[in-house]
C-alpha positions in Angstrom: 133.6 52.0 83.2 131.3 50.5 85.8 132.5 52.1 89.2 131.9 50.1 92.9 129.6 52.9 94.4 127.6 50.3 95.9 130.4 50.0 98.3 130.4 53.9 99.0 127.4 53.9 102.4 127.4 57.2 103.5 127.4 60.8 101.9 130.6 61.6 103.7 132.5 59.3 101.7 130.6 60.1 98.5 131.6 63.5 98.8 135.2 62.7 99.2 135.3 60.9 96.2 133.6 63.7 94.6 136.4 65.8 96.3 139.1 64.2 94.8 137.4 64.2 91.7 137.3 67.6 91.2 140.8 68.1 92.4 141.9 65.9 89.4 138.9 68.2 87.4 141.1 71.1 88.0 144.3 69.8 87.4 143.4 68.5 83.9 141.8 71.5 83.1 145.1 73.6 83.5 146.5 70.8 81.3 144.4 71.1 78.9 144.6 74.7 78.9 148.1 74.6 78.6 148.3 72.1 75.9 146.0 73.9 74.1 148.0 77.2 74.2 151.2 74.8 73.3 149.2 72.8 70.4 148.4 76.4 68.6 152.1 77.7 69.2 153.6 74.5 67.9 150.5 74.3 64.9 151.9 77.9 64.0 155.9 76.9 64.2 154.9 73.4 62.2 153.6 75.7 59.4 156.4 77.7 59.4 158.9 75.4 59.6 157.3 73.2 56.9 156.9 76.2 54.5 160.5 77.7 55.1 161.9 73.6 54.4 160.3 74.1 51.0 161.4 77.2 50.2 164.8 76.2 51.0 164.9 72.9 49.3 164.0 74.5 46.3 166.6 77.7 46.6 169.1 74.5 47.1 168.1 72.7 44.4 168.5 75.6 42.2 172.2 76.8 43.4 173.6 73.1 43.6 173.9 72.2 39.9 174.2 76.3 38.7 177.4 76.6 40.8 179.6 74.4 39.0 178.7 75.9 35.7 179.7 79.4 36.7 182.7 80.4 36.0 185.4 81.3 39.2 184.4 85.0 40.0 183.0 86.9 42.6 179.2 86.3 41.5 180.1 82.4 41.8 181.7 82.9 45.6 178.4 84.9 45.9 176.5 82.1 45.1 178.3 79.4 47.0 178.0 81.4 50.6 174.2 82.3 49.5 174.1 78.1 49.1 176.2 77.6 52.4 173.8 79.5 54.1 171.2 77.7 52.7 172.1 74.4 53.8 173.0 75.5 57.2 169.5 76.9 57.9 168.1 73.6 56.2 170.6 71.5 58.7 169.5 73.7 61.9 166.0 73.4 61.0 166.0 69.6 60.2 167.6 69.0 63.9 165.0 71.7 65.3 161.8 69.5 63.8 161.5 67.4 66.9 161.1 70.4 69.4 158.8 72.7 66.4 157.9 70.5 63.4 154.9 68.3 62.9 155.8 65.3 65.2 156.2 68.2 68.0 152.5 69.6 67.0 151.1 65.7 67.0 152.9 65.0 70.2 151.0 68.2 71.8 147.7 66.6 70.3 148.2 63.3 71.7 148.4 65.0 75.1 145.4 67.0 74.2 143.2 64.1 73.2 144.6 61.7 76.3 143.5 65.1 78.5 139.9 65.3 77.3 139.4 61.5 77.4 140.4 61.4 81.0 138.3 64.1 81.6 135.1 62.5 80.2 136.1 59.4 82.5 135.8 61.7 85.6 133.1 63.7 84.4 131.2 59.3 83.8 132.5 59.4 87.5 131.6 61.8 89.0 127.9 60.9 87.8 127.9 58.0 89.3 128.8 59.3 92.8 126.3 61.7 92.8 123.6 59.2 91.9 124.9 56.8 94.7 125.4 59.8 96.7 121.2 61.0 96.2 119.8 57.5 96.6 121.7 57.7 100.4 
């Protein structure tokens, strides 16, 4: 972006520009910080999450049509808590995907991208007020 530091006519007021400029500097860098440290938690729980779906989809799949083919004993009401517990750990995990599952992990790399861009901006900024700033 083409900044007015034409406008800015004394050093004083370049360096408050560069002042508040680095105040936003630091700021983003803790958010960036941050939602790197998130990012990496949430890329790990995203894995996790994923790969413990699978494995429970396919448990599920094999229980649901082998039930009704066994016959009423204590190995069948066995297998139907095993498959209860199953499908309550696939249910608590399917609500929990918003908070640790991919859209989570791409929501904390949206933030992530959005923070660097807006850190190049000030950084293009930041340039330009010091050029301004030198030919003063």
């Amino acid at each position: 972006m083409n900044y007015s530091v034409a406008l800015l006519t004394t050093p004083a007021e370049c360096d408050a520009a560069l002042a508040l400029a680095q105040d936003r500097q630091r700021v983003l860098r803790q958010r960036e910080l941050v939602t790197g440290y998130q990012r990496e938690n949430k890329e790990l729980s995203a894995t996790e999450v994923s790969a413990e779906m699978a494995s429970l989809a396919a448990e599920i799949d094999y229980l649901t049509p082998l039930i009704p083919t066994l016959p009423v004993s204590v190995i069948r009401t066995k297998r139907e808590d095993t498959l209860r517990r199953l499908t309550d750990r696939r249910d608590e995990l399917v609500s929990r995907q918003g908070s640790v599952g991919p859209v989570a992990l791409l929501t904390r790399e949206l933030e992530q991208g959005e923070t660097t861009a807006r850190l190049a901006e000030i950084d293009d900024f930041v340039a330009a007020v010091t050029a301004r700033k030198a030919v003063l």
